[in-house]
C-alpha positions, 0 to 999 in steps of 0.5 A: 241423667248423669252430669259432667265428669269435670271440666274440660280444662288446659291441663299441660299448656300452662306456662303462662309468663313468658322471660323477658330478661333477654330484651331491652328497651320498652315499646311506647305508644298504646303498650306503653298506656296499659303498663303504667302502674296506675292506669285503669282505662284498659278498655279504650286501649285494648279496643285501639290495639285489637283494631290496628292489628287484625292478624297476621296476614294483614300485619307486615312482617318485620324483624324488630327486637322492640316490636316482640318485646312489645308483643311479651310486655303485653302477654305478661301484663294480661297475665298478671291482669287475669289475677283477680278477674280484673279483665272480661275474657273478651278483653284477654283474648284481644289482648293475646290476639295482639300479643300472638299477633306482634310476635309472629309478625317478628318471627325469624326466618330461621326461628329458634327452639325457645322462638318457637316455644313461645310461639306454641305457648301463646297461639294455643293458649290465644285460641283457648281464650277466643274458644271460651269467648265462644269464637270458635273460628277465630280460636281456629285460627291460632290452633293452626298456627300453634299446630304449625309451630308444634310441627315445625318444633318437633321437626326441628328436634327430629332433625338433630338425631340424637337418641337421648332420653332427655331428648324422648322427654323433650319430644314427649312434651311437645306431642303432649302440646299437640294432643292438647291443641287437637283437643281444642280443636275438636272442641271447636269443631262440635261447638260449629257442629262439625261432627266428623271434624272432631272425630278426626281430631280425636282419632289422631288424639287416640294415635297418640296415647301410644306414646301418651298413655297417660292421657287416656282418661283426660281424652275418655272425659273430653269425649263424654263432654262432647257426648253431653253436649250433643245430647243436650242438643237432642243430636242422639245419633253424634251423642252415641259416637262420642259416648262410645269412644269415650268408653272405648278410649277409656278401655285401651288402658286401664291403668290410667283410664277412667275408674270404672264408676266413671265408665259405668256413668259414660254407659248409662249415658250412653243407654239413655240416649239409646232410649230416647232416641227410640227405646223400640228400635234400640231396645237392645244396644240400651239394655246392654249398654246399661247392664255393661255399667252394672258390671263395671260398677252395679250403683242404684241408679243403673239398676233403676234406669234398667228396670225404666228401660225394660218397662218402657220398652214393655219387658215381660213380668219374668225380666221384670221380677227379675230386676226387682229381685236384683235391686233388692239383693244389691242393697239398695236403699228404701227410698230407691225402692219406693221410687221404684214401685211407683215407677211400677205403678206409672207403667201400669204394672200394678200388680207387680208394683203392690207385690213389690212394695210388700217385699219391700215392707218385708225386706226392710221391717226393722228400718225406721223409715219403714212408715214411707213404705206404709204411706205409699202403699195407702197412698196407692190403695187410694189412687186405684179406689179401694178405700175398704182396703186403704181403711184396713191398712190405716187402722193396722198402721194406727194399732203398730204406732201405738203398740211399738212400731212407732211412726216417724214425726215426717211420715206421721205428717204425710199421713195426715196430708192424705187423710185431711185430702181424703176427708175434704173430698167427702166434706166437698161432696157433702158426705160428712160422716166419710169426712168425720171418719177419715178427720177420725184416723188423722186424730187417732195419731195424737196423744190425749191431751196433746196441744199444738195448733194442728191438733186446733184445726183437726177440732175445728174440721171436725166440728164442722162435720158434726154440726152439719150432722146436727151432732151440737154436742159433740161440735160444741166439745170439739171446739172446745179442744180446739180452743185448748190447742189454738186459741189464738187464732181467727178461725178458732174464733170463727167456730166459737162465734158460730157456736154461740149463733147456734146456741143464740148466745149473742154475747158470747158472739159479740166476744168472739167476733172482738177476738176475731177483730183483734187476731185479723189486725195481728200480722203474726195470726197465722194457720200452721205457720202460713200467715193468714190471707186478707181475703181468708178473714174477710170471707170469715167477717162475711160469713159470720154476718150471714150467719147471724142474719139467718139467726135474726141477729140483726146487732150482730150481723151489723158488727160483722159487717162493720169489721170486714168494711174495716179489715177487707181491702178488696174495694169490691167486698167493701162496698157489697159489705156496705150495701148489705149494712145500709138495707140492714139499717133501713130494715130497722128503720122501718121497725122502730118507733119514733125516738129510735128512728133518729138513732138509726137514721143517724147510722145510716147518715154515717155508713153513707158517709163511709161510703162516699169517702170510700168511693171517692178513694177508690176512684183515685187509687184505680189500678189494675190491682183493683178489685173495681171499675170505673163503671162499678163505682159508678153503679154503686155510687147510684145506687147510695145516691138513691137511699140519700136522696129518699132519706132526706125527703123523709126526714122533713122533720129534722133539718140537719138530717135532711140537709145531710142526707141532701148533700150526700145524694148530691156527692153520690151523683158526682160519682156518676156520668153526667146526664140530664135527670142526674143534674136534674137530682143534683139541683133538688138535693142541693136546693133541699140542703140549702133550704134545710140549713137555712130552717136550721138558722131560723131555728136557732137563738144565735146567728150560725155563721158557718152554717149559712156560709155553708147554705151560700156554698150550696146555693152557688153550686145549684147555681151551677148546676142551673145553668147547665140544665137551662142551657140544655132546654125545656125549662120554660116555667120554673122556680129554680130562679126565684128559690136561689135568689130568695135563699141567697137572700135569706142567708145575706140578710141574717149576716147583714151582707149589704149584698142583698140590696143586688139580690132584689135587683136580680128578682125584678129581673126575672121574666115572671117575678112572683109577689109572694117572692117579694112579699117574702124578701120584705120579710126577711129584710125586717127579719132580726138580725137583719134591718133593711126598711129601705129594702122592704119597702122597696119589694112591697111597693112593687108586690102591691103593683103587681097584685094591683095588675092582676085580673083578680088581685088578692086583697088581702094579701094587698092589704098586708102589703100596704099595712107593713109599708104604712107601718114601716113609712109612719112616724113613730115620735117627734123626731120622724115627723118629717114633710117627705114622711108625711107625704110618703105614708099619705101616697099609701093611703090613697092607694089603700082608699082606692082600692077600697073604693074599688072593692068595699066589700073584699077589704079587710074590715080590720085593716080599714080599721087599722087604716082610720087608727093610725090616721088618726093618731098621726092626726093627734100628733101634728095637732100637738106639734102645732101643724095644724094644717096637716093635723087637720089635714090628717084627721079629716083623711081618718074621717073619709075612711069611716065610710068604708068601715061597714058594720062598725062605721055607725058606732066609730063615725058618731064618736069620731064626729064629736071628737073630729068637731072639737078638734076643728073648733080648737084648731079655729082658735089655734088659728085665731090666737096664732093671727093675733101674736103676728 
């Protein structure tokens, strides 16, 4: 559509600052504030002054000489303002509403030519600037004032008579004012959409180019805006009167109307609105009215918009042709004709369209853009499905390129977009030698040996043809040339690599997925100058892993899997890549031989613990830029939960690693809602890490600090997580309990945390208190580094009260018991010889004879052995300290027990007998001698 003949400006209405020389005196107040030299704040005091004059009817008139000075001082500062655009056009249309306002409020009953004057000047330009602010009644308003005073002006000249040509001059300049006033007003009109309104501004507008001739085209252009703008608005019916008036008025005076270009742009209009209105109903008034323009002025786009209007309108072939042979004899250029074939084609005029189109060929053989002509014709070939034909004009174009009708480097391009479009739809639809053929044409327009990186893609495309035809050969030499002209870039490498596969080079694989790594790092690796997508190099490291998985290259599908966790940030494909690198992983696993088996598991340990951070990071960063869900991550963290979890059960022979792989499963089960089997998990996997890394202590020649502050950690969690299951229900028997408290134990005991001694109160405690527990604290309490002997006998003295209350009490295990409390209680040199000692390790004793004697035949003959021993050799040792009445005391407590020695007491009771009888008999003497010195 044609634009805008210019804009609709004031052309005569100009004489902006008005003479201020004749009045004395400055207004003050609110004026006064605007014309200070360095005040800036013009907004408050506009807005004040537009509220408290409102308009002339509401604005008493007063005939005050400072008032209208005033009213000037304010039409001159908004003058000299609008320099630079310091005020919005709101604010200088308040501004002249004011000033417009202040001055008729001043006018004279008998006003003077130069009162009126100014009156015009600043009512017309005041309804001008409301009429840009889009305030259409307000600018009507000073339109009629203005009017008035013009009327009253010209009355005034009328009325002194004299004929003079100054005077016709002066006249003439005020009807030149009124023309510009009528026009304003007919723009108000249309903007209010009152059509007719305009139209009688107009034809008063037109009364006057009489006189006004020169005029002419100024009111021709305001007509064709206002033809525009109903056109716009879809009002076609008003578009076409003022498009025809602005024809007609351009027509009344040819020396100064329009140029006939102009009037040839107001008739296109004009048969454009005609044409869309309803093209079938005003099919004749759009046809003339366009040929009328080509007459005026013949231009392309008027013989185009003919040939539109006759097709739209469905002309017969014979005005068709016609116009088509009338375009060409005009001279139009190649560009226009194509856009007219295809114009041709959009109609379903196709025989016309290829007839036309190799006129044009012919008509402009010589021209070196005759290539856009070929590609339109192979283009159009294509669209209507005659590929045979398309195939012949393709070659034909190739043979001229190189035999002197040498294509352009653009449409050599648009030709290689058609082709590479043409082959990827054979190579979508799996007819690879289609695709091969047309990558082959496309080919055919390079140079031997002509590198740059289209040349690199072709390659590659057409190494994917040939080895999906299982040409290995000829994809192996195209790559190569694709090497040559694109190396640099990741899908070349991505074919090097699938070569390689194919070949089962996987050192060659391994180079190019290096390369492949370091290109998808390089923000400046781009395909044809478009950098390449994060997603494109991710689907490639998928593929690639893929690929050497359906080869059997395990290493290598772990590498490439390896990078896209590392490049892709789509959490989604992260996370699947880690899935399928864990069942890799497992795979090898379940393959390899003991010694390798660590070196796998170890992997696993990592890519687990890649997983869990990666999880964790994603569940903090959720965003509707991601790539996964709440839920999503949930599933996922299941599911790795699981493998940790059956990892570490099968690690039993390796503490770190079962402690690990613990920790993990119980990490993966935060990352899961909370129920009563994950908690459940959670307890076993932190229990199994607690167990694990206290095994790892037991295991080694130094004190691991850290490694039981980590235990300690594990344990009070499990803590945790214990009383939220037992607050739930259903654990009635359970050893949770005992197994915290006992670990707990263990890793206070080999820090030597006096906490331990609290840890045994909480045992005893508990409902049902295990002697295999306490038996196993004692234990731990003499394990070194730790030393608590209190500690220990304390849980064996209450283990052995325990066994002693049991139905069918373990012996031997009682035995034990009773053995380390005797051990621990007896003393071990001269020192330790104590009353309360002795009187400690003598209670032991009977318990260990009443249970003998309870059950002779279930004790431990060694044991009842061990008893007699140390009896007796506490026997000695008081004997030798001169406590001959607990010497005897002792040894006789060794005699009573050789009774119970069964198959040995013959051989030890005759030894004992004789040493036991001169014992006494020295302990007789002992006596005597001690009586005889008292």
């Amino acid at each position: 559509m044609d634009n805008r003949l210019g804009p609709r400006v004031d052309r005569t209405i100009d004489r902006d600052r008005l003479d201020t020389s004749s009045t004395e005196g400055f207004p003050a107040g609110l004026t006064e504030k605007l014309l200070q030299k360095h005040f800036t704040n013009y907004d408050e005091v506009i807005e004040k002054l537009y509220f408290e004059v409102s308009g002339p009817e509401g604005f008493p008139k007063v005939l005050n000489p400072q008032l209208e000075e005033c009213a000037i001082q304010l039409w001159n500062w908004a003058v000299t303002k609008n320099v630079g655009a310091a005020l919005s056009t709101s604010h200088k249309a308040k501004v002249r509403h004011v000033a417009c306002t202040l001055l008729y409020c001043c006018e004279p009953e008998n006003p003077t030519e130069g009162v009126i004057r100014k009156q015009i000047l600043m009512a017309s330009k005041t309804g001008r600037t409301w009429l840009d602010c889009r305030n259409p009644q307000m600018a009507d308003h000073f339109f009629k004032l203005a009017v008035k005073s013009v009327e009253a002006l010209y009355s005034q000249l009328t009325s002194r008579g004299d004929g003079s040509t100054d005077m016709s001059s002066v006249k003439g300049d005020v009807e030149k004012d009124l023309l510009h006033i009528l026009l304003w007003q007919a723009e108000s009109a249309i903007t209010q959409g009152d059509n007719q309104m305009a139209i009688a501004y107009i034809q008063r507008c037109k009364d006057m180019l009489l006189r006004l001739p020169k005029d002419t085209a100024y009111i021709s252009l305001m007509c064709y805006n206002f033809g525009i703008e109903t056109y716009n608005l879809k009002k076609f019916k008003e578009s076409t009167i003022w498009l025809c008036q602005s024809y007609e008025i351009g027509k009344m005076n040819r020396k100064y109307g329009p140029e006939s270009e102009a009037l040839a742009k107001v008739l296109r209009l004009l048969a454009t609105v005609y044409s869309e209105w309803d093209c079938e109903k005003f099919q004749e008034k759009a046809v003339n009215a366009v040929t009328l323009a080509n007459k005026e002025c013949v231009s392309a786009c008027g013989l185009y918009l003919k040939l539109k209007i006759l097709l739209t309108c469905g002309a017969l072939e014979s005005d068709i042709r016609a116009e088509l042979e009338e375009m060409l004899q005009s001279g139009v250029t190649l560009e226009v004709c194509l856009v007219t074939v295809k114009l041709l084609e959009a109609n379903d005029r196709e025989t016309l369209a290829f007839e036309y189109l190799k006129r044009v060929c012919q008509h402009f053989e010589s021209s070196p853009d005759l290539g856009t002509a070929l590609v339109l014709h192979i283009e159009l070939l294509l669209q209507r499905g005659k590929e045979l034909l398309a195939k012949q004009k393709i070659e034909d174009v190739i043979t001229g390129h190189w035999t002197g009708k040498k294509l352009t480097q653009q449409t050599i391009l648009s030709l290689h977009v058609m082709l590479w479009d043409k082959a990827s739809i054979h190579f979508e639809a799996q007819n690879y030698s289609e695709a091969l053929q047309w990558y082959n044409y496309a080919l055919s327009f390079f140079k031997a040996g002509q590198a740059e990186p289209l040349l690199g893609k072709l390659q590659r495309n057409r190494a994917s043809c040939f080895l999906q035809l299982k040409q290995l050969e000829k994809a192996k030499e195209a790559i190569k040339e694709a090497e040559r002209c694109d190396p640099d870039t990741i899908f070349t490498q991505f074919s090097v690599y699938k070569m390689a596969m194919l070949e089962n080079n996987t050192e060659k694989a391994a180079e190019a997925l290096t390369a492949m790594r370091l290109l998808a790092k390089d923000p400046e690796a781009s395909e044809d100058g478009v950098l390449v997508s994060e997603s494109a190099a991710s689907y490639l490291f998928s593929l690639a892993a893929q690929t050497a998985l359906e080869n059997g290259e395990q290493e290598t599908a772990k590498k490439a899997l390896e990078i896209l966790c590392e490049k892709s940030r789509n959490e989604a494909q992260v996370l699947m890549a880690l899935r399928c690198l864990v069942r890799l992983v497992l795979t090898i696993i379940e393959k390899s031989n003991n010694e390798m088996r660590d070196v796998h598991s170890d992997a696993l340990l990592q890519y687990l613990k890649t997983v869990s951070f990666f999880i964790t990071t994603a569940l903090q960063t959720l965003s509707h830029h991601s790539h996964v869900t709440v839920e999503q991550c949930a599933e996922e963290a299941n599911w790795f939960r699981k493998i940790a979890w059956n990892m570490a059960l099968q690690c039993e022979s390796s503490p770190d690693r079962m402690r690990d792989f613990s920790v993990l499963s119980y990490q993966f089960s935060q990352m899961c809602p909370p129920n009563q089997t994950l908690l459940m998990g959670q307890r076993t996997s932190l229990l199994m890490a607690a167990a694990a890394s206290l095994e790892l202590c037991r295991n080694s020649q130094s004190v691991q600090t850290e490694e039981l502050a980590q235990a300690l950690e594990h344990i009070q969690i499990c803590g945790e997580v214990w009383k939220i299951l037992k607050a739930s229900g259903g654990f009635p028997v359970d050893p949770t309990d005992s197994l915290l408290l006992l670990y707990e134990f263990e890793a206070r005991a080999k820090l030597n945390d006096p906490k331990v001694e609290t840890l045994l109160e909480c045992v005893l405690e508990l409902d049902n208190v295990e002697t295999k527990v306490l038996e196993t604290m004692a234990a731990l309490a003499m394990e070194p580094p730790a030393y608590f002997p209190q500690l220990c006998k304390k849980a064996l003295r209450v283990a052995v009260s325990l066994h002693r209350k049991q139905p069918q009490p373990d012996l031997a295990r009682c035995s034990k018991c009773l053995h380390t409390l005797i051990k621990l209680s007896l003393p071990n040199g001269v020192t330790e010889v104590k009353a309360h000692v002795l009187e400690e390790v003598w209670d032991y004793y009977e318990e260990a004879l009443s249970i003998i004697a309870a059950a002779p035949d279930d004790f431990p003959e060694t044991e009842t052995l061990w008893l007699l021993t140390r009896a007796w050799n506490t026997g000695i040792l008081l004997y030798s300290l001169a406590q001959y009445p607990e010497a005897e005391k002792w040894c006789g407590l060794a005699m009573s027990v050789i009774r119970h020695l069964g198959s040995l007491q013959e051989s030890y009771e005759t030894q004992m007998s004789n040493l036991y009888s001169t014992i006494l008999d020295r302990l007789d003497k002992a006596k005597t001698n001690i009586a005889i010195e008292d």
